[in-house]
C-alpha positions in Angstrom: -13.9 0.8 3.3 -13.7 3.8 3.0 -10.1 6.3 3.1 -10.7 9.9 1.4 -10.4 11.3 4.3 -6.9 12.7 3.8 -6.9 15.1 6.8 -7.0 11.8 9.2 -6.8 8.7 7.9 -3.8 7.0 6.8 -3.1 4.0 5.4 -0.5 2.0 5.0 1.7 1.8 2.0 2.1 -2.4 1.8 4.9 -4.6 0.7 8.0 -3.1 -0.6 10.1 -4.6 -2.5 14.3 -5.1 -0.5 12.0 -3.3 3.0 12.4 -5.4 6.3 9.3 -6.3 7.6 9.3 -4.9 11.7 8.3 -8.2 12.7 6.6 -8.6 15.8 7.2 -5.1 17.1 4.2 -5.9 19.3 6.4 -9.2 20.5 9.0 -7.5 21.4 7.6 -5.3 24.2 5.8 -3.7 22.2 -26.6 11.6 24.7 -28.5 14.1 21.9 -27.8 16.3 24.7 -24.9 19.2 25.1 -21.6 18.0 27.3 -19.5 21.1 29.3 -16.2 19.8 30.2 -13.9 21.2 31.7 -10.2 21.1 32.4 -7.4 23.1 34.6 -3.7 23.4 33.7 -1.6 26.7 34.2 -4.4 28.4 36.2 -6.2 28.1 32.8 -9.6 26.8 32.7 -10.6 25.2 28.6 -14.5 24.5 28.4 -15.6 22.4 25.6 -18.9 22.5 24.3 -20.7 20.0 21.6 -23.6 18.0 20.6 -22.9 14.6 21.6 -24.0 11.5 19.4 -26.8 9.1 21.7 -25.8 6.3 22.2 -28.5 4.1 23.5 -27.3 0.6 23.6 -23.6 0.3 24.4 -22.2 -3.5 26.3 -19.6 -5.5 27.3 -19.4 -8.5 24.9 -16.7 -10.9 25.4 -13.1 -11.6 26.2 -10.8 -13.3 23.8 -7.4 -14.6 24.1 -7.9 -17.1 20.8 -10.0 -16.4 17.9 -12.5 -19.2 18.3 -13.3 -17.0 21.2 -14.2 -13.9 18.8 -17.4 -12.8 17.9 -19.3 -15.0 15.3 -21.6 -12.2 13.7 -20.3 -9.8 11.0 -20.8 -6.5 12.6 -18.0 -4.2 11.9 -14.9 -3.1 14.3 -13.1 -0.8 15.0 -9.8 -1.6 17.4 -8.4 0.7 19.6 -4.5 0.1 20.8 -1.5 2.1 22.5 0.8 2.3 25.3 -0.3 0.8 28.8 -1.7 3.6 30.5 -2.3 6.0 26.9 -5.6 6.2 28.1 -7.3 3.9 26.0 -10.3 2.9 28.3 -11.2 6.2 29.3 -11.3 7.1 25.5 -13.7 4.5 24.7 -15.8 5.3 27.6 -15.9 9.1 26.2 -17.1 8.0 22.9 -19.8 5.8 24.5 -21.3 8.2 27.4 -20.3 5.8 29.9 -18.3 6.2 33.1 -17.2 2.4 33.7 -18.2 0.3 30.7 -14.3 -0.2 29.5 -12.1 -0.6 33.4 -10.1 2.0 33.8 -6.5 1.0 35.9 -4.2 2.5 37.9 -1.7 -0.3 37.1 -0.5 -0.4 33.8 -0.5 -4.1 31.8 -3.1 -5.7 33.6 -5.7 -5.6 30.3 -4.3 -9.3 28.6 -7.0 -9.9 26.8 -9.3 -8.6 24.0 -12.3 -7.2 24.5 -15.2 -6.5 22.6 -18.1 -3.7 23.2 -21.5 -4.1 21.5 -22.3 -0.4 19.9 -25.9 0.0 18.9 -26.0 -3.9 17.8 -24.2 -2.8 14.8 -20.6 -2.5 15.6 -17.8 -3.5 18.2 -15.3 -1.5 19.5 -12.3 -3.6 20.3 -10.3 -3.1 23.3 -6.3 -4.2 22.8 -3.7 -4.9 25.1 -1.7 -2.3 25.8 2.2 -2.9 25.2 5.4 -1.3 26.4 4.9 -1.9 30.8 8.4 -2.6 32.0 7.4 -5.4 34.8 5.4 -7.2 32.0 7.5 -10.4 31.7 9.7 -11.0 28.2 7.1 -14.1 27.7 4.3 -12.9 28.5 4.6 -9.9 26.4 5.6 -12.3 23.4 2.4 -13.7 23.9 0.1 -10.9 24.0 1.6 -9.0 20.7 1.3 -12.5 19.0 -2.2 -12.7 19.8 -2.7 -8.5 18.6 -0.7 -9.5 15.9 -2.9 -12.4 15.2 -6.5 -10.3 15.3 -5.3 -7.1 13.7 -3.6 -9.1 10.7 -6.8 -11.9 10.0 -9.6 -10.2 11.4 -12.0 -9.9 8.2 -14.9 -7.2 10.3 -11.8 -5.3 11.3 -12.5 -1.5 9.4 -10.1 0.7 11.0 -7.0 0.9 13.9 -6.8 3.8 16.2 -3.6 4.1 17.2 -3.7 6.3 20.5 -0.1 8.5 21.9 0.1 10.2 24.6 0.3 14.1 23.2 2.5 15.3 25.8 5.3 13.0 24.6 7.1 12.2 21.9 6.1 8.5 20.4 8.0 5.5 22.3 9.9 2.9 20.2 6.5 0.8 20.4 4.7 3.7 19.4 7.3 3.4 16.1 6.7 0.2 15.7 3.2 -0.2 15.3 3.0 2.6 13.1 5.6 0.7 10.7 4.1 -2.4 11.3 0.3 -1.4 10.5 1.9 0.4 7.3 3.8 -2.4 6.1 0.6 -4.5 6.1 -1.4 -2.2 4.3 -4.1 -1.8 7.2 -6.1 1.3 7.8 -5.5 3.6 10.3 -5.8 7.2 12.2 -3.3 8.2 15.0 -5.0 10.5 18.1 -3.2 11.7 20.6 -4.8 11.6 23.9 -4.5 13.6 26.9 -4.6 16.8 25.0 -6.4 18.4 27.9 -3.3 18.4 29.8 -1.3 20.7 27.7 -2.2 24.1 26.9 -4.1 24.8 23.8 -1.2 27.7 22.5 1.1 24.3 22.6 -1.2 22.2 20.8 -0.2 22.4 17.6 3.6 22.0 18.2 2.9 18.9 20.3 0.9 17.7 17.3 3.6 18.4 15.0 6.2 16.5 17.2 4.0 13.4 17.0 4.1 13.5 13.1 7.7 14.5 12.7 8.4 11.6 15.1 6.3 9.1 12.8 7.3 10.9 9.4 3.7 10.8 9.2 1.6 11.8 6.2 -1.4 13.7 8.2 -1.4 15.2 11.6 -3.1 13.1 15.1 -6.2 13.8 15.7 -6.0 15.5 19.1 -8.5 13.9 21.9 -9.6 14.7 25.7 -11.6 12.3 27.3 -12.0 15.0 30.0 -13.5 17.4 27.9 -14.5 15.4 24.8 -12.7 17.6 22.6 -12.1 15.4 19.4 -15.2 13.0 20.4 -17.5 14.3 17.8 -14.3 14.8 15.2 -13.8 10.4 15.8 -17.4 9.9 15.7 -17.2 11.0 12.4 -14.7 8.9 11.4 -15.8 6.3 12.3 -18.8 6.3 10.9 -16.8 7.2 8.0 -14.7 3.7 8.1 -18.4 1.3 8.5 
């Protein structure tokens, strides 16, 4: 696996000796062609412009609640996870060209369940619950982030964890506790902040920095738009980086 890229990628920094482990922080609530977008805020129009990596072959696999229900082949994956309603689905379908593959919602908390996409036949991209939805009962939230807990801690293909925030906010306390928690275990990870066609690109940076000040985070999100695809080659790239 590898992590030299130091401008995005962070890993965790493992045990520490006399450190509380946050445990259960997800328990507790928590085509080779070019692409115009486009996107309107302020009476400012932002057109983004770039190559866009084919992807020819991209499926739904399976649903998972238990990991006898996983995937049986070895193919890499990568697992995408955030706040109910970060945006998560919409991201996925950015990277993959597709307009429905990954349901989209208008009501946060209904994805309970995993879900895995077949990339290429070589990889899967692994939809996560999202956490934090207020009318998501104290149980049934336990159960979800034990099951997350469960795949992102024992999942040998696992490569890489994108942890998606909204950029127009700072990070929630489940935002803060997934980062701890994927550092304390030592796993590999990149933050991106979604949504950053909603902000204008003079603020960009300082939203950026308030994310990693937030996170006392070693490098800075990487910013994405699944509106415009800005970012989409940026993660492409990463990921390929991480198989």
């Amino acid at each position: 696996m590898q992590t030299d890229r130091a401008t995005s990628v962070e890993n965790g920094t493992g045990r520490v000796e006399n450190r509380e482990c946050p445990n259960g922080f997800l328990a507790t609530g928590g085509a080779g062609l070019k692409r115009t977008g486009s996107s309107t805020h302020s009476g400012r129009t932002a057109k983004v412009e770039a190559v866009s990596k084919i992807i020819i072959k991209a499926e739904y696999t399976t649903t998972a609640v238990r990991p006898d229900q996983f995937p049986e082949n070895d193919w890499p994956e990568v697992a995408f996870v955030g706040r109910s309603n970060v945006g998560k689905s919409s991201l996925i379908n950015a990277l993959l060209n597709r307009k429905k593959l990954a349901r989209t919602s208008q009501h946060p908390g209904k994805t309970r369940t995993i879900n895995f996409f077949n990339v290429e036949d070589r990889l899967y991209f692994v939809d996560l619950p999202g956490y934090g939805y207020a009318k998501v009962s104290k149980t049934e939230s336990q159960k979800w982030g034990e099951m997350v807990e469960g795949y992102l801690q024992n999942r040998p293909p696992l490569k890489h964890i994108f942890l998606l925030m909204d950029i127009r906010h700072e990070p929630s306390a489940g935002d803060m506790q997934i980062y701890e928690w994927c550092k304390y275990y030592n796993l590999p990870f990149t933050i991106i902040a979604t949504k950053s066609d909603k902000i204008k690109k003079s603020q960009m940076q300082k939203h950026l920095a308030v994310i990693r000040k937030a996170l006392d985070a070693k490098t800075p999100p990487l910013p994405f738009s699944s509106e415009s695809w800005e970012g989409r080659e940026a993660l492409w790239e990463l990921i390929e980086s991480q198989i």
